[in-house]
C-alpha positions, 0 to 999 in steps of 0.5 A: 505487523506491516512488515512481517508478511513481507520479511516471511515471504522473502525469506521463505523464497527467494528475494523477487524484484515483485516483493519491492512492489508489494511492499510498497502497495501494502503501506501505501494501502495502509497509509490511505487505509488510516487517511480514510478513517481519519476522513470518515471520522472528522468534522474537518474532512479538508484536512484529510482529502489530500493524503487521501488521493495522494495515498489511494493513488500510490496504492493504484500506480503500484498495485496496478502493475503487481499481477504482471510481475507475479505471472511474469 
């Protein structure tokens, strides 16, 4: 399901430098996406604070930079 968008994509166009970026933005997106619903539902919300930040700030670090290889 996560990496289907990402395989069409590249084989309805030409294999970019972009589409290593946006697969990484998209499971780390999913990844703090599941860290959340486990921080929102849990009594032990310690346990889940540090995949949080780790996975929320890959999702940042990479995504930032995705409009820029898109226009570029």
């Amino acid at each position: 399901m996560l990496i289907l968008p990402i395989l069409v994509s590249v084989v309805a166009s030409s294999p970019a430098p972009w589409h290593l970026a946006l697969t990484g933005a998209a499971l780390s997106g999913y990844l703090a996406s599941a860290a959340f619903q486990g921080w929102s539902r849990s009594r032990r919300v310690s346990v889940f604070r540090r995949p949080l930040l780790v996975y929320t700030a890959a999702f940042a670090a990479i995504s930032l930079p995705l409009p820029g290889l898109l226009a570029g």
